[in-house]
GULO-366722 format. One line per 3 residues: number of its first residue (from 1); their letters; for each residue x, y, z of N, C-alpha, C, CB. Coordinates in steps of 0.1 Angstrom, whole numbers, plus 5000, padded with zeros to 4 digits. Atoms other than C-alpha are relative to their C-alpha. Glycine has a CB too. Layout:
N
NUM = a = X,Y,Z,X,Y,Z,X,Y,Z,X,Y,Z; ...;
! end
This chain:
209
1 = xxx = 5007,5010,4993,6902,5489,2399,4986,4999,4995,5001,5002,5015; 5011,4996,5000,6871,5479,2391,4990,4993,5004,4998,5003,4990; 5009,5003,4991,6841,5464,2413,4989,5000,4997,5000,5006,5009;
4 = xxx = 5015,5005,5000,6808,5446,2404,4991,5003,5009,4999,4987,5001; 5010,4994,4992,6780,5460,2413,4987,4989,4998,4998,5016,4994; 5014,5007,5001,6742,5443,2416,5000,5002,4988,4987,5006,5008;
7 = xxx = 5005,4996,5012,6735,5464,2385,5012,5000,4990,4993,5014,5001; 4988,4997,5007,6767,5455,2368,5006,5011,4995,5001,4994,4993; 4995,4989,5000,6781,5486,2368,5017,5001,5007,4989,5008,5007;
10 = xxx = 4985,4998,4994,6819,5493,2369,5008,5011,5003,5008,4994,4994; 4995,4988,4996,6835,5517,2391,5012,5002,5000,4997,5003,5012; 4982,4999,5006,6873,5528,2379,5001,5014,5011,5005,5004,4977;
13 = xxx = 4993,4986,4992,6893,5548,2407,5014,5003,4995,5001,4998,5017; 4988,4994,5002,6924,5569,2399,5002,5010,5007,5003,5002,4989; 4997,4986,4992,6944,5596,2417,5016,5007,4998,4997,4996,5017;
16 = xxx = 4985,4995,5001,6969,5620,2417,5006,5011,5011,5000,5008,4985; 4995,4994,4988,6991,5643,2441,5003,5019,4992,5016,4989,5006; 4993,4988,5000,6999,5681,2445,5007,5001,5018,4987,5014,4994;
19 = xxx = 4996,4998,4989,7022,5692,2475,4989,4999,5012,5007,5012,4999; 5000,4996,4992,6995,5705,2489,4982,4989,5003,5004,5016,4997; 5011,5008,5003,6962,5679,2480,5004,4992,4991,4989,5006,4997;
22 = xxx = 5004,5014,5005,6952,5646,2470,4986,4996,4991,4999,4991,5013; 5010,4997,5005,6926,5643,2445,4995,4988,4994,5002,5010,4992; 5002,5016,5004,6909,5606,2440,4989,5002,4991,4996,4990,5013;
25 = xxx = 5014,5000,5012,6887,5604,2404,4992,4987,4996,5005,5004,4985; 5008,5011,4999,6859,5578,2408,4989,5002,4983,4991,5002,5016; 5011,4998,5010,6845,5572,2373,4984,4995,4997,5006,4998,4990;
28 = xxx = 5018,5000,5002,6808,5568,2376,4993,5007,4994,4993,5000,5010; 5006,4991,5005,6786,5584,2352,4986,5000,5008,5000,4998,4986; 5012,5001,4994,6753,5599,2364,4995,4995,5008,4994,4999,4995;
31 = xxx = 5000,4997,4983,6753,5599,2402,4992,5006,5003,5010,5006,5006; 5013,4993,4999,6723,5612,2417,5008,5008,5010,4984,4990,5005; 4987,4995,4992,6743,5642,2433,4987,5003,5013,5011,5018,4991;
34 = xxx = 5010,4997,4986,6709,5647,2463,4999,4981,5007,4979,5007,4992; 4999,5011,4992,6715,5608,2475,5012,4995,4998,4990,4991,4997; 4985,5004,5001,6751,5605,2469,5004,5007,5013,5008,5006,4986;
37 = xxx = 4990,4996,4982,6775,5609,2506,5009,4995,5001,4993,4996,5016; 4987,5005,5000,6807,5612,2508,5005,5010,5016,5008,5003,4982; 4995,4990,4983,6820,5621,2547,5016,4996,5000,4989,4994,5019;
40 = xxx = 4987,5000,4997,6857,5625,2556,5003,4998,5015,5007,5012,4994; 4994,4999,4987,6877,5620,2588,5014,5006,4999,5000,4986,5006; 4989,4997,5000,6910,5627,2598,5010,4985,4995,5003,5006,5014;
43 = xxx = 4993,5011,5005,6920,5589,2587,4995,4996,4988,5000,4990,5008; 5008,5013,5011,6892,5575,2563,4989,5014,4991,4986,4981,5012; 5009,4990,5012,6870,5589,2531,4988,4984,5001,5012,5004,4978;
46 = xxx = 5010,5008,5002,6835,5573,2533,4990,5002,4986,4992,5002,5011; 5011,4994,5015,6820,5573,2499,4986,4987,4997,5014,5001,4980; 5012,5007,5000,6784,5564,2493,4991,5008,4986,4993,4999,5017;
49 = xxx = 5008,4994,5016,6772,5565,2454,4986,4999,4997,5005,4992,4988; 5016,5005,5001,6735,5565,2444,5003,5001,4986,4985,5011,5006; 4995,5004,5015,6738,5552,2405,4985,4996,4999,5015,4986,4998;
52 = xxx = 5018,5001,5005,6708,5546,2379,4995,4990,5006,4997,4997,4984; 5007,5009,5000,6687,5522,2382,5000,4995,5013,5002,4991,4990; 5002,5003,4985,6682,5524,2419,5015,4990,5004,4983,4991,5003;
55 = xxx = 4989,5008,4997,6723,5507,2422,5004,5008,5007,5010,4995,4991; 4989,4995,4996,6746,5519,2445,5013,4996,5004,4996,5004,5006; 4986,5009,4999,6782,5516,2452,5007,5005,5017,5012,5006,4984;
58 = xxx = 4992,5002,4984,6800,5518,2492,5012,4994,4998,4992,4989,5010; 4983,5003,4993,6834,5522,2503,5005,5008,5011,5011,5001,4990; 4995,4997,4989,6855,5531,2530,5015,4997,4998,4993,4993,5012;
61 = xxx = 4988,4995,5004,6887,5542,2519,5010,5006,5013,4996,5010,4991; 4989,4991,4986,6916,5547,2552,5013,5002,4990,5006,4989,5019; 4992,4991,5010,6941,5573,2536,5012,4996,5006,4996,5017,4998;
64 = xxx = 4987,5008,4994,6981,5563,2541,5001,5012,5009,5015,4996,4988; 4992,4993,4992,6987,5594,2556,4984,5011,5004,5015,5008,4990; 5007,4990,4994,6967,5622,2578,4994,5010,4991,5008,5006,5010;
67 = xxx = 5004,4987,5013,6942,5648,2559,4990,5005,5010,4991,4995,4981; 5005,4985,4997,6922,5681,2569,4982,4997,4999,5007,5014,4985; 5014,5000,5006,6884,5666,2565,4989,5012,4999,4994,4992,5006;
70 = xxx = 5006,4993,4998,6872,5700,2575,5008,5009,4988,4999,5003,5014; 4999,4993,5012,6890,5715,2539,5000,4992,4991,5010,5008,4998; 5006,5010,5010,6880,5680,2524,4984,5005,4987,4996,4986,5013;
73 = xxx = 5011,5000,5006,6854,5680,2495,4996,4993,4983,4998,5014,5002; 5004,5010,5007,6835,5664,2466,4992,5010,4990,4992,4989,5008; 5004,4996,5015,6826,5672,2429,4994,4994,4989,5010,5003,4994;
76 = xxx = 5002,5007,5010,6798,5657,2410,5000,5002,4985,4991,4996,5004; 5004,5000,5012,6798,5655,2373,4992,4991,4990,5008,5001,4997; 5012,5012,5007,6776,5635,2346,5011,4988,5001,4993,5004,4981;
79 = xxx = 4998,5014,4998,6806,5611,2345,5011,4999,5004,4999,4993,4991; 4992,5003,4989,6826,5613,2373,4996,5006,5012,5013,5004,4998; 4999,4991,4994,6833,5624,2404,5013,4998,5010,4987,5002,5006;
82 = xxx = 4990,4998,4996,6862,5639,2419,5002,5005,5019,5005,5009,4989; 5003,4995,4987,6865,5641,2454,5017,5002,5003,4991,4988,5010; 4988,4997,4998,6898,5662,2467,5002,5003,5016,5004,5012,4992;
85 = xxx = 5001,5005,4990,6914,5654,2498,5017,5015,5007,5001,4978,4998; 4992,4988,4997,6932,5684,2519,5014,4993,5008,4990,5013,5010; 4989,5005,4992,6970,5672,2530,5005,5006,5014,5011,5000,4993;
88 = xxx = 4991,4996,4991,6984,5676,2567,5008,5004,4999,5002,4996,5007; 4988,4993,4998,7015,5676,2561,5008,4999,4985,5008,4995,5014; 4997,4997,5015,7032,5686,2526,5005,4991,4997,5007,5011,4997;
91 = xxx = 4992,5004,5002,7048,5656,2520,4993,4990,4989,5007,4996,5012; 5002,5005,5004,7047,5632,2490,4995,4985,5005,5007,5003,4996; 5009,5016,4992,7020,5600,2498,5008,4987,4986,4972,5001,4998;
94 = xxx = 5000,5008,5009,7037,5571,2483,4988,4988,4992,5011,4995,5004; 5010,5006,5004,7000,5551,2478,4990,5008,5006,5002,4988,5003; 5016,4991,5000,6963,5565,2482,4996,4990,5017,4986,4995,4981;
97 = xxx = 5003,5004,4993,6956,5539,2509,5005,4990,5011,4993,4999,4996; 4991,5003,4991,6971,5529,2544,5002,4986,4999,4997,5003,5012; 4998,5008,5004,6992,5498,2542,4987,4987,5012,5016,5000,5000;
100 = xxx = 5008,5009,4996,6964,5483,2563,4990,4994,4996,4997,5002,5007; 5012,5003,5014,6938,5483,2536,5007,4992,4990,4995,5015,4990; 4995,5006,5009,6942,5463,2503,5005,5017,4990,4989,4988,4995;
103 = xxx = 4995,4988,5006,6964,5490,2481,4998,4992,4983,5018,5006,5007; 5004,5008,5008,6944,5482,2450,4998,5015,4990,4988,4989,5005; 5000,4990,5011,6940,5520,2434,5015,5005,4994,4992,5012,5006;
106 = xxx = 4991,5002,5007,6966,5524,2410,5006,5021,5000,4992,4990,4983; 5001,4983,4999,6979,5564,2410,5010,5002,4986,5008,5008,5018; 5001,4991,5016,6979,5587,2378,5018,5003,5001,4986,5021,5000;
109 = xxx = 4979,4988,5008,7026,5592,2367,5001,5010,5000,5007,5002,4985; 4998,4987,5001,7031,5624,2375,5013,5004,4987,5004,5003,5016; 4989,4994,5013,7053,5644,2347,5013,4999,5007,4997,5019,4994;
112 = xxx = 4988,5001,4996,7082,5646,2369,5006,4991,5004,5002,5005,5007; 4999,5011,4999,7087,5610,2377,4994,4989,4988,4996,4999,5012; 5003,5004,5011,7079,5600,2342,5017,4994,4994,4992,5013,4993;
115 = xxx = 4988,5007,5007,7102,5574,2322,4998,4998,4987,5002,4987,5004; 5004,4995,5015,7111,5573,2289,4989,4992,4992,5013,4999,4990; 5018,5015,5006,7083,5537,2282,4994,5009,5007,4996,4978,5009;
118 = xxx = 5021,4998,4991,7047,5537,2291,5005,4995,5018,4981,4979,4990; 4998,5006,4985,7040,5529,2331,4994,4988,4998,4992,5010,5014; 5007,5017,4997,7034,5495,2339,4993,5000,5016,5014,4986,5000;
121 = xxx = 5014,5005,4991,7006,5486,2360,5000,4986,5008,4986,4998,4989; 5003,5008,4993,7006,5458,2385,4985,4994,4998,5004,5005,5011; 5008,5007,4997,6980,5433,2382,4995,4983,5002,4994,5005,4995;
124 = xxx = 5000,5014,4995,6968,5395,2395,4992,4992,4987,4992,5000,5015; 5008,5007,5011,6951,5391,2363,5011,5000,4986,4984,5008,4996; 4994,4998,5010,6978,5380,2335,4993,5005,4988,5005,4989,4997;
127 = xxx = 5004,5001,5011,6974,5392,2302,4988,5021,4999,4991,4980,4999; 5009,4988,5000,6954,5423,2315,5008,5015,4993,4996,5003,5019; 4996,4991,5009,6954,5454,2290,5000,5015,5008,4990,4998,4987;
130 = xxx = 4999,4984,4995,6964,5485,2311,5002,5010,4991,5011,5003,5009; 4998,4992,5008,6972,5502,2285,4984,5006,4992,5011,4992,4992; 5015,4994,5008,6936,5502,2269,4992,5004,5009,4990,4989,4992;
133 = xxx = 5008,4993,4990,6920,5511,2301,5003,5011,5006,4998,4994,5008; 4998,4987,4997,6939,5540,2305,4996,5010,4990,5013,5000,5001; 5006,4988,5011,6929,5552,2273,4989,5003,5001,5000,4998,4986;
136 = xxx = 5014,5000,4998,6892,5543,2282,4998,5012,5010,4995,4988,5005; 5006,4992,4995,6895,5566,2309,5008,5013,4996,4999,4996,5013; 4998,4995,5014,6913,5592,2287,4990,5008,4997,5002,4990,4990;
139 = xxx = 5013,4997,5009,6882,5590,2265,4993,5008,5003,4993,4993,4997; 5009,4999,4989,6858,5592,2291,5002,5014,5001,5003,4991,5014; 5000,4987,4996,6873,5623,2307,5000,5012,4988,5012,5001,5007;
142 = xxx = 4995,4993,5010,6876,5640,2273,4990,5007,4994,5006,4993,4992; 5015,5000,5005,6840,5635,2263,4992,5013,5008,4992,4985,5003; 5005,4990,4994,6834,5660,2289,5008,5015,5002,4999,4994,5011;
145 = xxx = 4995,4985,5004,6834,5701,2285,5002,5007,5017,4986,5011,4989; 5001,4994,4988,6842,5719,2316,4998,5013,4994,5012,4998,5011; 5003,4984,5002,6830,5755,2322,5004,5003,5010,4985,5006,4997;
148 = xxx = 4999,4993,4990,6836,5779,2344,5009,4997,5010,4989,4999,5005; 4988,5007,4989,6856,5767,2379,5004,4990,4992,4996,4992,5017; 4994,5016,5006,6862,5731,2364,5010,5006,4991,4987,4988,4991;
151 = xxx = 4987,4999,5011,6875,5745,2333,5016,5006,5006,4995,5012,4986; 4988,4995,5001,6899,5771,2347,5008,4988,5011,5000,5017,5004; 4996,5013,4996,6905,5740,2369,5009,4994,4994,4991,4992,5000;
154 = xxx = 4989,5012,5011,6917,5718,2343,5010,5007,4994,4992,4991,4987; 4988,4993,5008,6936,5748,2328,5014,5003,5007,4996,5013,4996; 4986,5000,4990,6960,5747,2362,5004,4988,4997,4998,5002,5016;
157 = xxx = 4995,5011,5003,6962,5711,2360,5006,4997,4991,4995,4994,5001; 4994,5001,5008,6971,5709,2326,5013,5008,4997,4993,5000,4994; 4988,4992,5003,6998,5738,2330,5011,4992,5009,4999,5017,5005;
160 = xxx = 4991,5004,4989,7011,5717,2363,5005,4989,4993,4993,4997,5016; 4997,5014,5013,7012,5682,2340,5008,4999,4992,4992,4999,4991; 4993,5000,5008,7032,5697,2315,5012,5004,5006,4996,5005,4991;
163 = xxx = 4992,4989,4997,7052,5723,2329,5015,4991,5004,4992,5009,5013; 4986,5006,4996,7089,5715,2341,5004,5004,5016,5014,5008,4989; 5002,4999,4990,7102,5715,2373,4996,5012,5008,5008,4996,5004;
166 = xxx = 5003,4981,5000,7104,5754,2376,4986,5000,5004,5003,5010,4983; 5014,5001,5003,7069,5757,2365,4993,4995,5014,4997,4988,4986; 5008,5010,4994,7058,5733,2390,5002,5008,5012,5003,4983,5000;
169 = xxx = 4996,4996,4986,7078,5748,2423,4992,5015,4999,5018,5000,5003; 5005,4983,4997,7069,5784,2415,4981,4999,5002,5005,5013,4980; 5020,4998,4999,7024,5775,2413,5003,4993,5014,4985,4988,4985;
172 = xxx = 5005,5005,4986,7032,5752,2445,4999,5011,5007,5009,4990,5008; 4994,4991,4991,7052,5781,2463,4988,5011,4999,5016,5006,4995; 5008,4990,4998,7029,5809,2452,4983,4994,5004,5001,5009,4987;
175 = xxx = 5011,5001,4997,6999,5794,2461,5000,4999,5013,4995,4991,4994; 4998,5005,4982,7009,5777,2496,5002,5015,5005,5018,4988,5006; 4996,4990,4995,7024,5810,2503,4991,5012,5001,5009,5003,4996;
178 = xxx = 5009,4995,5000,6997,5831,2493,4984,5000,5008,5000,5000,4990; 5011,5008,4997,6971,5809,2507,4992,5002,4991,4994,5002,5011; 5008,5001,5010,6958,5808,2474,4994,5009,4992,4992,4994,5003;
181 = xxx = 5002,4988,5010,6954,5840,2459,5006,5001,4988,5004,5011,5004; 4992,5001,5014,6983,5837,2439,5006,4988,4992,5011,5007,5001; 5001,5016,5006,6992,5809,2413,5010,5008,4987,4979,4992,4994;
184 = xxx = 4989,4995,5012,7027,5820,2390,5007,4986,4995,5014,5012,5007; 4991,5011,5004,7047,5800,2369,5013,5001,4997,4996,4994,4991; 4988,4992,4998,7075,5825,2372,5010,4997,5011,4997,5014,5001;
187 = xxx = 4991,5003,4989,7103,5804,2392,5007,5015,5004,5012,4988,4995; 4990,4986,4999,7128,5836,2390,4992,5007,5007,5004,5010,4986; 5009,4989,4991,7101,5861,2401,4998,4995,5017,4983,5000,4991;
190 = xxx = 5009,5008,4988,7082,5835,2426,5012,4997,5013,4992,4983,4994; 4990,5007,4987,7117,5821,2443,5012,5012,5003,5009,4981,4994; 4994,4991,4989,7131,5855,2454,4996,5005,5014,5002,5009,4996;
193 = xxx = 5002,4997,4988,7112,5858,2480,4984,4998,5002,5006,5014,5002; 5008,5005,4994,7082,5850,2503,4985,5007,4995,5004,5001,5015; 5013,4994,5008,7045,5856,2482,4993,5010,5007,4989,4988,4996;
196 = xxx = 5008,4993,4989,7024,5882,2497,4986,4995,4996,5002,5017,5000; 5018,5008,5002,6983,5871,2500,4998,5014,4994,4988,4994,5018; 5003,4989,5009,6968,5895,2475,4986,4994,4996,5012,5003,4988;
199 = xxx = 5018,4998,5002,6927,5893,2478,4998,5005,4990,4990,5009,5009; 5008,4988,5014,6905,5902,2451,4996,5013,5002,4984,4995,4994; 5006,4986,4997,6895,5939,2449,4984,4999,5009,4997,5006,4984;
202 = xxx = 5009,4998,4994,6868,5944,2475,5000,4993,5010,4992,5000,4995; 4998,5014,4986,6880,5913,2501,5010,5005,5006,5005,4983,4995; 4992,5000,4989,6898,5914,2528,5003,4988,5008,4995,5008,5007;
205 = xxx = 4996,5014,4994,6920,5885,2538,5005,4997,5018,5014,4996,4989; 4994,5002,4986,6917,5872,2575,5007,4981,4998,4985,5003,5015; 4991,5017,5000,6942,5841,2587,4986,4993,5005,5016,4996,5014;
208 = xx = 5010,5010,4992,6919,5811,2597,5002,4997,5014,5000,4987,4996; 4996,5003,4990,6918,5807,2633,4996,4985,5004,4996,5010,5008;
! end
């Protein structure tokens, strides 16, 4: 999607799913991350961009299904930002935004519901090249190095992306089950039985009350 701004500036949203979160990637480069606000509810995502040249961008996003705003949160980078959205209840969202909104963000083909063509894209403008604006954002994301969290970040995502179904059930299972300590890609191992939470050396894991 993308939305005229004062300062003609165009903002491209995409998103994708894990069992357990929703993760919406707004590509705006260089976001002033001290006047940028993004607040959550239990229905709606308020995002409020501060962009160069004194522009900014406003929305109000109501999510199809129920989310956690108190394990909601937001990730600026020079040219994006990813804001990940914590799920109630584990279940596959078939769209990003409740059928009472206009359902106009397009969501990222997961590997497991992949066909043997390209995905086709819905849009009201004949002739429109989805195909090149997927690569644009592609590019975009590419141009950028992650370090540190981000990278090993992107190094789960890219194992979850490829991986096969196995792969995929065993990082959900051990993670959910661990509450996030553990992260295998060993179905066999992972699906005999129930993960145990296993803290880093020197922590001590309490439940959340």
């Amino acid at each position: 999607m993308e939305e005229e701004l004062p300062s003609k500036v165009a903002i491209k949203y995409d998103w994708y799913q894990t069992e357990a979160t929703v993760v919406v990637t707004i590509l705006a480069k260089n976001v002033d991350k001290d006047s940028t606000d993004i607040n959550f509810t239990n229905e709606t995502v308020s995002i409020n961009l501060s962009l160069p040249e004194g522009a900014t961008h406003n929305r109000l996003i109501k999510v199809a299904h129920e989310i956690s705003p108190q394990e909601c949160a937001y990730k600026i980078s020079p040219a994006k930002v990813e804001v990940k959205l914590k799920k109630v209840e584990g279940i596959r969202w078939e769209r990003l935004e409740s059928l009472g909104t206009p359902d106009n963000i397009k969501q990222i083909p997961q590997a497991a519901s992949a066909s043997t063509g390209p995905p086709s894209y819905p849009t009201s403008k004949p002739g429109k090249d989805w195909t090149a604006i997927e690569r644009e954002i592609k590019e975009q994301e590419a141009k950028e190095k992650p370090i540190g969290e981000e990278a090993l970040n992107k190094l789960f995502q890219d194992i979850y992306g490829k991986g096969d179904d196995n792969v995929k059930r065993a990082m959900n299972k051990s993670y959910m089950e661990s509450g996030g300590t553990v992260l295998s890609t060993n179905w066999t191992e992972i699906g005999k039985d129930r993960v145990e939470v296993k803290p880093p050396d020197g922590m001590e894991w309490k439940k959340w009350e």
